[in-house]
N, CA, C and O atoms as a Maestro MAE file, in Angstrom:
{
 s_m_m2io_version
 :::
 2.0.0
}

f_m_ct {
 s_m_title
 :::
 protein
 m_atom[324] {
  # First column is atom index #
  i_m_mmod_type
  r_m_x_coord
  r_m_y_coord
  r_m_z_coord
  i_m_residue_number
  s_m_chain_name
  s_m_pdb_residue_name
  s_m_pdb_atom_name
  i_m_atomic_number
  :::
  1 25 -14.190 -9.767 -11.777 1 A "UNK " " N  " 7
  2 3 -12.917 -10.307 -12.180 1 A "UNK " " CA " 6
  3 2 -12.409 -9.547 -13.400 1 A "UNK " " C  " 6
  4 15 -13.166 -9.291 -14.336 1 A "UNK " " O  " 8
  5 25 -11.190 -9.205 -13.391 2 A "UNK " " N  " 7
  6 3 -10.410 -8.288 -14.746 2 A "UNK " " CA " 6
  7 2 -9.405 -9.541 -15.400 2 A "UNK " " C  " 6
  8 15 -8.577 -10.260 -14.841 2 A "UNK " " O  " 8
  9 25 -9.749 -9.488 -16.495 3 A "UNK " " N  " 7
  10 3 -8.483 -10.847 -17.930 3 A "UNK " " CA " 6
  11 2 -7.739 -9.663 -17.992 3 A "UNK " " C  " 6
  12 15 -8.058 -8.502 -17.737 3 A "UNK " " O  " 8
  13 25 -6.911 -10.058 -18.297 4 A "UNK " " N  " 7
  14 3 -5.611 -9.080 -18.696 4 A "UNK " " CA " 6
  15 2 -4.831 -10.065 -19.793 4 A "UNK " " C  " 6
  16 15 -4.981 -11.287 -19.830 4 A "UNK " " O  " 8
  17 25 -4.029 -9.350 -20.615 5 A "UNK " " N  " 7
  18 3 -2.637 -10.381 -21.290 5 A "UNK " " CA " 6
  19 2 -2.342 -9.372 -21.892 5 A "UNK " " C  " 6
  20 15 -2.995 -8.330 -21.930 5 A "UNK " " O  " 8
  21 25 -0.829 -9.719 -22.672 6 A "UNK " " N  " 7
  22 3 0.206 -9.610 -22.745 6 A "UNK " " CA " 6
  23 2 -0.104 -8.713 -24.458 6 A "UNK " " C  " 6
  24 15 0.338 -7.639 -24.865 6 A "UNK " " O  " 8
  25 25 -0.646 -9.302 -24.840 7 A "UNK " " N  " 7
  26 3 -1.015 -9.476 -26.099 7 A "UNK " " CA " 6
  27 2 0.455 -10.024 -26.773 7 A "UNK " " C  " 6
  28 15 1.033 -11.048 -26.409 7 A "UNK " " O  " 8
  29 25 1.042 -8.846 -28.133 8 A "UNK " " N  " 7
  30 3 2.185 -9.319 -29.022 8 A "UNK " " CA " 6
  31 2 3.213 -7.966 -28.149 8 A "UNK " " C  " 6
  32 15 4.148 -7.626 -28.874 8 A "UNK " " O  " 8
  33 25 3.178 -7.291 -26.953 9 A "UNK " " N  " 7
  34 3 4.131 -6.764 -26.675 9 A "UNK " " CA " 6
  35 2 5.594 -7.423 -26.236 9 A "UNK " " C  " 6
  36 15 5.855 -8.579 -25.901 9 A "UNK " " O  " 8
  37 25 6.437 -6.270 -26.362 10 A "UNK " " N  " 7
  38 3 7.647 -7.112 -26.015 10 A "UNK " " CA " 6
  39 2 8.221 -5.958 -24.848 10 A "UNK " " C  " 6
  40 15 8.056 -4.744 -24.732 10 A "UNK " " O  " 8
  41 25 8.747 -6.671 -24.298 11 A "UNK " " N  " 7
  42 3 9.958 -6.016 -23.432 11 A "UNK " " CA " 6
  43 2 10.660 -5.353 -23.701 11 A "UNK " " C  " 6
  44 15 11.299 -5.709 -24.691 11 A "UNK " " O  " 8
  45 25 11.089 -3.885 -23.042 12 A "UNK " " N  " 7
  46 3 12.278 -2.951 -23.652 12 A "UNK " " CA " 6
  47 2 13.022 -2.222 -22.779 12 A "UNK " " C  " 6
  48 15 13.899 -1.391 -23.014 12 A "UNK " " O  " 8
  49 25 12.523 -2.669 -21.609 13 A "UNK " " N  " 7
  50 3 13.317 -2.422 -20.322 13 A "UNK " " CA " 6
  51 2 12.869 -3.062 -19.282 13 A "UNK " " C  " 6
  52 15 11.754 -2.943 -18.773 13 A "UNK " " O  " 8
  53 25 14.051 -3.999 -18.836 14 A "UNK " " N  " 7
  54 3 13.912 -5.113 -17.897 14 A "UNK " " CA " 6
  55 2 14.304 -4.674 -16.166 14 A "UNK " " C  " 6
  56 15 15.523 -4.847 -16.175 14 A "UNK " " O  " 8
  57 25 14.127 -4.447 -15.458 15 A "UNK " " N  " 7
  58 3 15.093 -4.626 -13.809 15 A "UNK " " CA " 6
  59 2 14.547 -5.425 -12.971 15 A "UNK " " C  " 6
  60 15 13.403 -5.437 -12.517 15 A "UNK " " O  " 8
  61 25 15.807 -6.381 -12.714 16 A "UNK " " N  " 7
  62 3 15.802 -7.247 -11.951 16 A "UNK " " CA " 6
  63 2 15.233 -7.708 -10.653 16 A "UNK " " C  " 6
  64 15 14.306 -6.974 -10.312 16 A "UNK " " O  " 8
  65 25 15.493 -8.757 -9.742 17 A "UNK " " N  " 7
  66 3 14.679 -8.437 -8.389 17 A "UNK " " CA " 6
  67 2 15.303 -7.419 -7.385 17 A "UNK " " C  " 6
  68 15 16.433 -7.398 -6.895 17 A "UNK " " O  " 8
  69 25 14.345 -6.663 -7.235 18 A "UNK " " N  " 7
  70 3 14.088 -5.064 -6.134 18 A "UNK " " CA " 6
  71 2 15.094 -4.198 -6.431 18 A "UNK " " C  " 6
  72 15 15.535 -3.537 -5.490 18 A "UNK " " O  " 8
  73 25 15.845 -3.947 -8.168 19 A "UNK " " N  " 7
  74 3 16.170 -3.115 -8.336 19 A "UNK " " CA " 6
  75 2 15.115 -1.685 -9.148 19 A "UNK " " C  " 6
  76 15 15.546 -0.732 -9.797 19 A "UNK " " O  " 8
  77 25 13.949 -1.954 -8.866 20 A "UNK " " N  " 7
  78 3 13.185 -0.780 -9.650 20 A "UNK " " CA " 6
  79 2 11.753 -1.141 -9.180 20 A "UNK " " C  " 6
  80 15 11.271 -2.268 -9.067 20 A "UNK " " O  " 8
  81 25 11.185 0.046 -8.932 21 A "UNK " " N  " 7
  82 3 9.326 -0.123 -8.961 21 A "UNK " " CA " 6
  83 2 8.647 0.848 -9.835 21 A "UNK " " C  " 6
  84 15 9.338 1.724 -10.355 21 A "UNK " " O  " 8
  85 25 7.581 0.811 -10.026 22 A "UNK " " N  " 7
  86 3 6.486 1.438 -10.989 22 A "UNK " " CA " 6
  87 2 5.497 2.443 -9.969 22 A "UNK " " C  " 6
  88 15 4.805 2.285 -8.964 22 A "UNK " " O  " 8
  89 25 5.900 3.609 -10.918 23 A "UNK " " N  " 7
  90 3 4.876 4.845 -9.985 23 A "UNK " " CA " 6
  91 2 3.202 4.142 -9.948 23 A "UNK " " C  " 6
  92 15 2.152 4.713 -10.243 23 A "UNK " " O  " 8
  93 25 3.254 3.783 -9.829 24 A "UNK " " N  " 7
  94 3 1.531 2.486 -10.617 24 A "UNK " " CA " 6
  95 2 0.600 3.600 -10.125 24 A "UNK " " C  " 6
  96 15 0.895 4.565 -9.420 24 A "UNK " " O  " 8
  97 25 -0.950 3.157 -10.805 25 A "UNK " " N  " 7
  98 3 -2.170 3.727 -11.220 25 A "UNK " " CA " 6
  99 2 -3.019 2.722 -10.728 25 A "UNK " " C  " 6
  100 15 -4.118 2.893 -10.199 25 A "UNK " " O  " 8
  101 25 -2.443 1.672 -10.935 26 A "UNK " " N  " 7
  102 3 -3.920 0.647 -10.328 26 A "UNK " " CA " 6
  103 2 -2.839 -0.932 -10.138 26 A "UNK " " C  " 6
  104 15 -1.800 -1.163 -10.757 26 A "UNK " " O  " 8
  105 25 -3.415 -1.690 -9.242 27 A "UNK " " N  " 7
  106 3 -2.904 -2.671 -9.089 27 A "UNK " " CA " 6
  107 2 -4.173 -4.050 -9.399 27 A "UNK " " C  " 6
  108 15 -5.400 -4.040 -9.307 27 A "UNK " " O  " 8
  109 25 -3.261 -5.063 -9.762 28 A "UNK " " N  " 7
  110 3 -4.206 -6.424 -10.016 28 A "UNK " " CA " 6
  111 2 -3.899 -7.739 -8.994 28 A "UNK " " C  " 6
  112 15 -2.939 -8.471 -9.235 28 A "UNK " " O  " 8
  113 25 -4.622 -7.940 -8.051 29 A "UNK " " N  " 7
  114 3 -4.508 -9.515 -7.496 29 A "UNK " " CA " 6
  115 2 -4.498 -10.442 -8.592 29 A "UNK " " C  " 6
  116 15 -5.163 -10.323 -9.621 29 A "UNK " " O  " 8
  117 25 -3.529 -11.577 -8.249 30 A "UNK " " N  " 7
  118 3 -3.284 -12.464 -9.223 30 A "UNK " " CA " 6
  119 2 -3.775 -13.734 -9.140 30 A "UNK " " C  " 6
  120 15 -3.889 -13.869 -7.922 30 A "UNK " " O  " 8
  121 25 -4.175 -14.848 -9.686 31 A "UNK " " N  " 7
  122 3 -4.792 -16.086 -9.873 31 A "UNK " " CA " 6
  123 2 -2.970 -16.450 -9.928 31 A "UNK " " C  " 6
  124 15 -2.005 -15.695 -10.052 31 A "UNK " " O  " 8
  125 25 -3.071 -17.908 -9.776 32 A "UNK " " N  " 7
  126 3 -2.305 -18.773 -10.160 32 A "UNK " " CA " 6
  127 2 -1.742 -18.933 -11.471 32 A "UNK " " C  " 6
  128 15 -0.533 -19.013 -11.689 32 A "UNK " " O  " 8
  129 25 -2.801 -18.986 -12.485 33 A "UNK " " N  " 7
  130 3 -2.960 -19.170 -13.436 33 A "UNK " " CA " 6
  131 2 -2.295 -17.568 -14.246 33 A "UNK " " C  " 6
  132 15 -1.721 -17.465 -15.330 33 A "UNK " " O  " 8
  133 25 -2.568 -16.717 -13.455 34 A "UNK " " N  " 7
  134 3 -2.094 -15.353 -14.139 34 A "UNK " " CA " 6
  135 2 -0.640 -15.110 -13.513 34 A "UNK " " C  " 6
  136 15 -0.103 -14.240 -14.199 34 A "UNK " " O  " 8
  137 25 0.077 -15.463 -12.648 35 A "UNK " " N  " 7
  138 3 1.350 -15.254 -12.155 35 A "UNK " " CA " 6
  139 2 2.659 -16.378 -13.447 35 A "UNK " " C  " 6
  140 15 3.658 -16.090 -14.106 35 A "UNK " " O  " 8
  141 25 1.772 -17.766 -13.185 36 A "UNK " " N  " 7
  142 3 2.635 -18.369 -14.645 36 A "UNK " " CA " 6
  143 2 2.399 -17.702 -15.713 36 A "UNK " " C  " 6
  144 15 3.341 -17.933 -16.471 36 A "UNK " " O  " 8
  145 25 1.362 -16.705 -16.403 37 A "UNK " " N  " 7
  146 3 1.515 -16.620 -17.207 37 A "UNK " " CA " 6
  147 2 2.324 -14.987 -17.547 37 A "UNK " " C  " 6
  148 15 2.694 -14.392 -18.560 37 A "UNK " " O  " 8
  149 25 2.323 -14.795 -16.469 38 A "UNK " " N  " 7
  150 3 3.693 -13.471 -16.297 38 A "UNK " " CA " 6
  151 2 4.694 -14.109 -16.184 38 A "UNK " " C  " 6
  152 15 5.615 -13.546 -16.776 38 A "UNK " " O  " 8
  153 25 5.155 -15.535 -15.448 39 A "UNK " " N  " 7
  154 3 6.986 -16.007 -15.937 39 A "UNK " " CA " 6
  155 2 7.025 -16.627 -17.220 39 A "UNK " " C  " 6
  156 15 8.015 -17.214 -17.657 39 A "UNK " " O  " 8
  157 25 6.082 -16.512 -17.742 40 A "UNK " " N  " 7
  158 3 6.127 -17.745 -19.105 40 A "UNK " " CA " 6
  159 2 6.376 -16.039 -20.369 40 A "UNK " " C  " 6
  160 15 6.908 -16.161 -21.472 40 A "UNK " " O  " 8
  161 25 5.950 -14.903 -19.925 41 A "UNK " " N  " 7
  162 3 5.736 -13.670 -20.606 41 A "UNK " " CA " 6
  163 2 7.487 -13.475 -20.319 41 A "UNK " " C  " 6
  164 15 8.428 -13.569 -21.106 41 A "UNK " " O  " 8
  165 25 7.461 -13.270 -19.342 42 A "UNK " " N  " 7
  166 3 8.991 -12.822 -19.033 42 A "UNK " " CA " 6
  167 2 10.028 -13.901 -19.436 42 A "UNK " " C  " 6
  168 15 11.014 -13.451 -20.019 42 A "UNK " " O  " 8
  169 25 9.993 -15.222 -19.238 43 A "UNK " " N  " 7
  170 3 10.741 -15.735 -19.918 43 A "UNK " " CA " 6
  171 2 10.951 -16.058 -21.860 43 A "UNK " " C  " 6
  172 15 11.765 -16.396 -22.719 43 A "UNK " " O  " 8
  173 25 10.075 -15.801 -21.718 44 A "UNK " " N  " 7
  174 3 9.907 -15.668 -23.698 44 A "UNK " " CA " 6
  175 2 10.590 -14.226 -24.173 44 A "UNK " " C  " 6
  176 15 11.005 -14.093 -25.324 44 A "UNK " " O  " 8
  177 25 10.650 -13.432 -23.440 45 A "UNK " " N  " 7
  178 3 11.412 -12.427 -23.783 45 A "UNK " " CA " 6
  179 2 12.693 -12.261 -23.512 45 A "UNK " " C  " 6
  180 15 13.353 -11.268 -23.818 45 A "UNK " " O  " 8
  181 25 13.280 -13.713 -22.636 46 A "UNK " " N  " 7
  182 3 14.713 -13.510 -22.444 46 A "UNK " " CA " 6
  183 2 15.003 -13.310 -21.059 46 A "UNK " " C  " 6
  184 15 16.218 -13.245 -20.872 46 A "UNK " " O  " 8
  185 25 14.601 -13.240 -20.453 47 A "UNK " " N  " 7
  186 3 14.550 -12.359 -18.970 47 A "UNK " " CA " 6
  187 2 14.162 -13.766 -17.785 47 A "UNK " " C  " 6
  188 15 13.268 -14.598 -17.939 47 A "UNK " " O  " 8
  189 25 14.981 -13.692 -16.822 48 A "UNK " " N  " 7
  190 3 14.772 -14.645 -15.526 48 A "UNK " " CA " 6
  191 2 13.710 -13.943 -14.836 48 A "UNK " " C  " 6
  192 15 13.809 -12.725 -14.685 48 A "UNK " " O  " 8
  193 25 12.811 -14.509 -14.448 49 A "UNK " " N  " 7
  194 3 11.437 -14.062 -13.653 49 A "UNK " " CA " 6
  195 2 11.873 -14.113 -12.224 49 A "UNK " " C  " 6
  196 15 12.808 -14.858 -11.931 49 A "UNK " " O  " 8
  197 25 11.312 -13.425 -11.352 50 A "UNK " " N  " 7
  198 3 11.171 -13.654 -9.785 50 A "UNK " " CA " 6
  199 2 10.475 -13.197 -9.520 50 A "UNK " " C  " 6
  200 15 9.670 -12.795 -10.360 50 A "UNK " " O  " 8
  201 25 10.284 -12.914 -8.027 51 A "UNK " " N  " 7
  202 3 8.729 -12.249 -7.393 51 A "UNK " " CA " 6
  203 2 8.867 -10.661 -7.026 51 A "UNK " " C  " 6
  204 15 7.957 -9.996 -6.531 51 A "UNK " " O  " 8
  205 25 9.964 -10.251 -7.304 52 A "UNK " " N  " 7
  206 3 10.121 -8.400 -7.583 52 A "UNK " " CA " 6
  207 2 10.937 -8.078 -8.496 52 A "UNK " " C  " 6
  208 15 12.137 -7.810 -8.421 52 A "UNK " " O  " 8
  209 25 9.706 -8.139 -10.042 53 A "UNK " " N  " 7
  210 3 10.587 -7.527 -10.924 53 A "UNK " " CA " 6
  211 2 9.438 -6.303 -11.788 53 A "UNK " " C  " 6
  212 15 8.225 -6.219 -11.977 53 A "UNK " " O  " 8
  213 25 10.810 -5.403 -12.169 54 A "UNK " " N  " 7
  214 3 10.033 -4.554 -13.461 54 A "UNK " " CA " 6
  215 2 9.855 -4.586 -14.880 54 A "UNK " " C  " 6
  216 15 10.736 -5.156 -15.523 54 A "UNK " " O  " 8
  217 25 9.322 -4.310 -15.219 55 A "UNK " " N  " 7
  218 3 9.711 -4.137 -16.896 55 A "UNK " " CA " 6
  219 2 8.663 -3.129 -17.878 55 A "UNK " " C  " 6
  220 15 7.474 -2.927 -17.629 55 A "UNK " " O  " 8
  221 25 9.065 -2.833 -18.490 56 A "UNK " " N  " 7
  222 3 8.059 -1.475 -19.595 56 A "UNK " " CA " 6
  223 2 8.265 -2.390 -21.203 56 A "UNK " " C  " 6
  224 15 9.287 -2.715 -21.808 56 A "UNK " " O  " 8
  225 25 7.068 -2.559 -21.454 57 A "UNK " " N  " 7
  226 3 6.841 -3.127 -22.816 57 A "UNK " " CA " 6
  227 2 6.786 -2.239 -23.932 57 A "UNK " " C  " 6
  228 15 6.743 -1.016 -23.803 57 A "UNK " " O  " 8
  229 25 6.788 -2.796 -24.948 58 A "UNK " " N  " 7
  230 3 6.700 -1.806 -26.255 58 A "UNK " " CA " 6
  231 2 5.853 -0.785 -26.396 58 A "UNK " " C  " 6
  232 15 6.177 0.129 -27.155 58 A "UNK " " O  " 8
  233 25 4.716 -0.742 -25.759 59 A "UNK " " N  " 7
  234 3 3.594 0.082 -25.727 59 A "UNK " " CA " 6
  235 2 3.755 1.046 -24.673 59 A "UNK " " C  " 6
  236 15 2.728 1.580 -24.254 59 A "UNK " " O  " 8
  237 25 5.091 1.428 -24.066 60 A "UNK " " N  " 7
  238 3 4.764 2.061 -22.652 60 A "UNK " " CA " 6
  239 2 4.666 2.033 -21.300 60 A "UNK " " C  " 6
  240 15 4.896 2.673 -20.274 60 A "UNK " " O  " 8
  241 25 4.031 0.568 -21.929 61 A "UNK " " N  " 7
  242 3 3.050 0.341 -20.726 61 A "UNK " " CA " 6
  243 2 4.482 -0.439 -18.993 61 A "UNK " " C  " 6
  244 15 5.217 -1.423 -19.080 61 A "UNK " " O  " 8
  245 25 4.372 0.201 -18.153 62 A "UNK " " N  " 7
  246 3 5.211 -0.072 -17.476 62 A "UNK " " CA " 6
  247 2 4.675 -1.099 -16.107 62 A "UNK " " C  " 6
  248 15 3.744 -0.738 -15.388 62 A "UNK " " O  " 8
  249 25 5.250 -2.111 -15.941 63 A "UNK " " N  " 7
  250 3 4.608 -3.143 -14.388 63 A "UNK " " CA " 6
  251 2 5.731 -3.498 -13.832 63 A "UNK " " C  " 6
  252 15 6.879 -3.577 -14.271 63 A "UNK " " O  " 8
  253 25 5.142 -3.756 -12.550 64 A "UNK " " N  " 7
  254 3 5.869 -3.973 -11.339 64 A "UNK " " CA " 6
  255 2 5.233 -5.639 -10.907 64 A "UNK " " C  " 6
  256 15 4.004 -5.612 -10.843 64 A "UNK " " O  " 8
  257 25 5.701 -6.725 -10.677 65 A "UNK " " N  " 7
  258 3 5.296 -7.620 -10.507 65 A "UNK " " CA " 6
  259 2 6.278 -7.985 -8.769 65 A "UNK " " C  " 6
  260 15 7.472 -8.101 -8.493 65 A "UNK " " O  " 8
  261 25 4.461 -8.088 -7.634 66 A "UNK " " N  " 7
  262 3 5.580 -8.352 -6.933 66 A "UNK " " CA " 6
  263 2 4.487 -9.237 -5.729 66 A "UNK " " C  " 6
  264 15 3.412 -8.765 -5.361 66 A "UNK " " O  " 8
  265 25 4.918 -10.281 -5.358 67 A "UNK " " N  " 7
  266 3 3.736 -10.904 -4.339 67 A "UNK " " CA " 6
  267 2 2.348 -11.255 -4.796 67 A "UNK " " C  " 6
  268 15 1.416 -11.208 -3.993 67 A "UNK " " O  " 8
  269 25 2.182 -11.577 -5.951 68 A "UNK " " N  " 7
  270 3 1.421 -12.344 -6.507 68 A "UNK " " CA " 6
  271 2 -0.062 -11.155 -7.099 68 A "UNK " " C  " 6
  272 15 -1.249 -11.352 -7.356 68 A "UNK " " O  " 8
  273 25 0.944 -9.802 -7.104 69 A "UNK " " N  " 7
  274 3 0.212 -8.592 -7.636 69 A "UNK " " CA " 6
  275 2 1.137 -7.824 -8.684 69 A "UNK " " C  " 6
  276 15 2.359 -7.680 -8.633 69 A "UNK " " O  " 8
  277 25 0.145 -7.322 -9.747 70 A "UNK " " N  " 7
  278 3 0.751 -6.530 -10.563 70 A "UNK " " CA " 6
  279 2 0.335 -5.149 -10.471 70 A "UNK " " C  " 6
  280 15 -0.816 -4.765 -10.676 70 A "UNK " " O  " 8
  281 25 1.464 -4.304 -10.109 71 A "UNK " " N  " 7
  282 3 0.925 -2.738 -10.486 71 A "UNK " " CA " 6
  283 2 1.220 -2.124 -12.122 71 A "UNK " " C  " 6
  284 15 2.042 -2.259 -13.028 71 A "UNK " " O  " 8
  285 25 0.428 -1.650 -11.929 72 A "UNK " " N  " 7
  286 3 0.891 -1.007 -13.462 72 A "UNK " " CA " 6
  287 2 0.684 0.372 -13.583 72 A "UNK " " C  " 6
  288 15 -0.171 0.877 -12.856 72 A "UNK " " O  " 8
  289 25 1.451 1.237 -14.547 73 A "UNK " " N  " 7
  290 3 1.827 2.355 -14.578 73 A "UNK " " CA " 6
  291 2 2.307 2.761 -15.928 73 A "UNK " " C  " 6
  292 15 2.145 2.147 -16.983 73 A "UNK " " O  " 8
  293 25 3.162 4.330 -15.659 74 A "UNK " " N  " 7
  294 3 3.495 4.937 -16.909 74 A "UNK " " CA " 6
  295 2 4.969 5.009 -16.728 74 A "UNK " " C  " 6
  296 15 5.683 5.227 -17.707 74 A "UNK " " O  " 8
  297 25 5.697 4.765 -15.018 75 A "UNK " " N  " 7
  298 3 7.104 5.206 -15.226 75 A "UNK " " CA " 6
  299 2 7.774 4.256 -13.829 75 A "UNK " " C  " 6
  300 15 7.307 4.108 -12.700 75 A "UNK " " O  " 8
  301 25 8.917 3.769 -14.386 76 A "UNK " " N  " 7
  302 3 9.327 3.435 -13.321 76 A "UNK " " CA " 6
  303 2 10.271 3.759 -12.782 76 A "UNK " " C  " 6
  304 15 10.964 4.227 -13.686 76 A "UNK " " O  " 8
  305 25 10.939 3.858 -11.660 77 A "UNK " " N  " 7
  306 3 11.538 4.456 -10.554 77 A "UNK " " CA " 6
  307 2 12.712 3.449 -10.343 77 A "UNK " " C  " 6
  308 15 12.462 2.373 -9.799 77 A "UNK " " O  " 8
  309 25 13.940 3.736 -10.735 78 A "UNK " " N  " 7
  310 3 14.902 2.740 -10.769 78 A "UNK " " CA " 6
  311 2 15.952 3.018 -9.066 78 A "UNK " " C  " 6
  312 15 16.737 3.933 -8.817 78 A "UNK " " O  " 8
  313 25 15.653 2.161 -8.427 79 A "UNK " " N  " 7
  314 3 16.392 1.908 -7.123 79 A "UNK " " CA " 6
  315 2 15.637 1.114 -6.214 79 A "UNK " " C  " 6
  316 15 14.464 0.953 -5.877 79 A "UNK " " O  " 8
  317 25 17.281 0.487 -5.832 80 A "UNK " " N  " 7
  318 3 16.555 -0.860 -5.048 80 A "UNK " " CA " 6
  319 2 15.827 -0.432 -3.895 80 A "UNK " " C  " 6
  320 15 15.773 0.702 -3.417 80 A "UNK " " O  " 8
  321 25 15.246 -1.540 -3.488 81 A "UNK " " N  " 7
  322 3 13.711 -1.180 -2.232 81 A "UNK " " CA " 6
  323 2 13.673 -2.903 -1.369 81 A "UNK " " C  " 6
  324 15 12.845 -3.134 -0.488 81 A "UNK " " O  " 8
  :::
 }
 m_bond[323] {
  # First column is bond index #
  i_m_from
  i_m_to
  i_m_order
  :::
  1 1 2 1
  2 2 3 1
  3 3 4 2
  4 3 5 1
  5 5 6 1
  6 6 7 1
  7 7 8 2
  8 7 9 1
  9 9 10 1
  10 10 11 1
  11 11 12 2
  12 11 13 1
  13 13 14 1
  14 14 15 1
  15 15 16 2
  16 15 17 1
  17 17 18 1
  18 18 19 1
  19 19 20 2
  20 19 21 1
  21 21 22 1
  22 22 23 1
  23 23 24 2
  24 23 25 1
  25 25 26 1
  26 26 27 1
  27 27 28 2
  28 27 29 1
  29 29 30 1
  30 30 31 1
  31 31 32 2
  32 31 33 1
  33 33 34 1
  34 34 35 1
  35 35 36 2
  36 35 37 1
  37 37 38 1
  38 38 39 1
  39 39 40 2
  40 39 41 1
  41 41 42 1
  42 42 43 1
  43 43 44 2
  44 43 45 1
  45 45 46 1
  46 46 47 1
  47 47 48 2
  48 47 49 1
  49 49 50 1
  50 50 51 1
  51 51 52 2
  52 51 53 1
  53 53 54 1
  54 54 55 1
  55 55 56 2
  56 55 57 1
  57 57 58 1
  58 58 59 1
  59 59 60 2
  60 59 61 1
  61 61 62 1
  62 62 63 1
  63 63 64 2
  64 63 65 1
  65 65 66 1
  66 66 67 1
  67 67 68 2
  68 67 69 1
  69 69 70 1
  70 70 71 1
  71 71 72 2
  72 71 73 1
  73 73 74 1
  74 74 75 1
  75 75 76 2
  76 75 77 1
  77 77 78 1
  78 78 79 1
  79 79 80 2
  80 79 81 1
  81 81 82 1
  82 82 83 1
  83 83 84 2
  84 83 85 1
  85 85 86 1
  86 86 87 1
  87 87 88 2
  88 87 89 1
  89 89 90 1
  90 90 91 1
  91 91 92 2
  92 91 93 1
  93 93 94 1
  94 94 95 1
  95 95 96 2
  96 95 97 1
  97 97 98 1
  98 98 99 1
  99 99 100 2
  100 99 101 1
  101 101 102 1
  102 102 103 1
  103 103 104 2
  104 103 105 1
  105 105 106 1
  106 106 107 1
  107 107 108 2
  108 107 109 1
  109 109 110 1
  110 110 111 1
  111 111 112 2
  112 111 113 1
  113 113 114 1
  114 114 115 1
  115 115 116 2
  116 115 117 1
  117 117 118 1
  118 118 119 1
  119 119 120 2
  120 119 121 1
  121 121 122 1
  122 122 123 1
  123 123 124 2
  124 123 125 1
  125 125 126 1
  126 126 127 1
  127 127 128 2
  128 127 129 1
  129 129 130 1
  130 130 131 1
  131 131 132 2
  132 131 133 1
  133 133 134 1
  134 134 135 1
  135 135 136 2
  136 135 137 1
  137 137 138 1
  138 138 139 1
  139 139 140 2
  140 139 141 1
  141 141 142 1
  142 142 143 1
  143 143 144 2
  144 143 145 1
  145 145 146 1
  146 146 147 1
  147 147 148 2
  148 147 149 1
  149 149 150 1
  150 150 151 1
  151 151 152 2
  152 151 153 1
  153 153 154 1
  154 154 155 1
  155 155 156 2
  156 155 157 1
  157 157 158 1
  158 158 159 1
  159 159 160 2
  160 159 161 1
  161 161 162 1
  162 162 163 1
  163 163 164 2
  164 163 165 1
  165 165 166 1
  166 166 167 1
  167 167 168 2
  168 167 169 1
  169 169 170 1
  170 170 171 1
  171 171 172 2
  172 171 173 1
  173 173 174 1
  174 174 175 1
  175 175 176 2
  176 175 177 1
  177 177 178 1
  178 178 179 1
  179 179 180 2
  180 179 181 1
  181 181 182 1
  182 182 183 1
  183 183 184 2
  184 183 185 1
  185 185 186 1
  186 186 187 1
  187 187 188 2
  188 187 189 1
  189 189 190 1
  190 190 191 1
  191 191 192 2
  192 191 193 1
  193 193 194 1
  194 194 195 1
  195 195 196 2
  196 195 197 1
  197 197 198 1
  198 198 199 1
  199 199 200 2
  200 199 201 1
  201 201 202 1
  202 202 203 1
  203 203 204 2
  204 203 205 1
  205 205 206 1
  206 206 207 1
  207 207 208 2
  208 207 209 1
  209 209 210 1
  210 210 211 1
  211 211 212 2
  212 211 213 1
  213 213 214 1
  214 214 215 1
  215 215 216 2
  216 215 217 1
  217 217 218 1
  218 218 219 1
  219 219 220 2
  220 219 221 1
  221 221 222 1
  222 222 223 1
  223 223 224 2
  224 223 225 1
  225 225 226 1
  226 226 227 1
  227 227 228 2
  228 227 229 1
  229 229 230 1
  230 230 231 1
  231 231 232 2
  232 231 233 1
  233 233 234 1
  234 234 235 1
  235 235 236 2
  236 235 237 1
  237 237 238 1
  238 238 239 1
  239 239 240 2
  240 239 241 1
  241 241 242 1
  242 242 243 1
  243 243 244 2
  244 243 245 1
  245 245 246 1
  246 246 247 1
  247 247 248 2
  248 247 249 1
  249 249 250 1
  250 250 251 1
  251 251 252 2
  252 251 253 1
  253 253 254 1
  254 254 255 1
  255 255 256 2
  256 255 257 1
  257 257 258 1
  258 258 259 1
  259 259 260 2
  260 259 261 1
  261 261 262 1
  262 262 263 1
  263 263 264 2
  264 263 265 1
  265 265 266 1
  266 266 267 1
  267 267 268 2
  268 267 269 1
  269 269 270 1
  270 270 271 1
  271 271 272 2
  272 271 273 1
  273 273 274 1
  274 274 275 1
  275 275 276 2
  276 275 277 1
  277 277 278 1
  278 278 279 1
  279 279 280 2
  280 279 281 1
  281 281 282 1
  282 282 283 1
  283 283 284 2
  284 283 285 1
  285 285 286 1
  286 286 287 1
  287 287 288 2
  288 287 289 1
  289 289 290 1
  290 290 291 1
  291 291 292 2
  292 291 293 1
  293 293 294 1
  294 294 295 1
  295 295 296 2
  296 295 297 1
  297 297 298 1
  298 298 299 1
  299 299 300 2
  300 299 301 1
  301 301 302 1
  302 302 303 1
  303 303 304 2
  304 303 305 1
  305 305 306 1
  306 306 307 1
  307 307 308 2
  308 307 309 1
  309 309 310 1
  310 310 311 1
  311 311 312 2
  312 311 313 1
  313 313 314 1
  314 314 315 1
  315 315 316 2
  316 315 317 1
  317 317 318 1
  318 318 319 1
  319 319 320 2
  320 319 321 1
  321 321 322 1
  322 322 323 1
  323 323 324 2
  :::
 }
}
């Protein structure tokens, strides 16, 4: 099993549902428990959550949240899918 969080990053580029995906490196199956705590992440930053969205945090770090999996990556690819 892999923990993951958020830590104190913030959001600095948001796209909406299935306007953008992430070249990703590795992907994470999600718990229950880890999908709320990606809309509770995304909504604290301002941002409406759904089940295909992107966003790149302060660190870089770029994810794709989509079907109860997160990919993650270095760049994301802006067009809808």
């Amino acid at each position: 099993m892999i923990n993951f969080g958020f830590g104190v990053t913030t959001i600095v580029e948001f796209y909406s549902y299935r306007s953008a995906k992430v070249n990703w490196s590795f992907s994470i199956e999600l718990s229950q428990q880890d999908v709320d705590e990606i809309h509770e992440y995304i909504e604290d930053n301002g941002y409406k959550s759904d089940n295909h969205i992107c966003w790149k945090d302060s660190n870089g770090i770029c994810c794709w949240y989509m079907d109860r999996t997160l990919y993650i990556g270095t760049e994301i690819i802006k067009k809808n899918y």
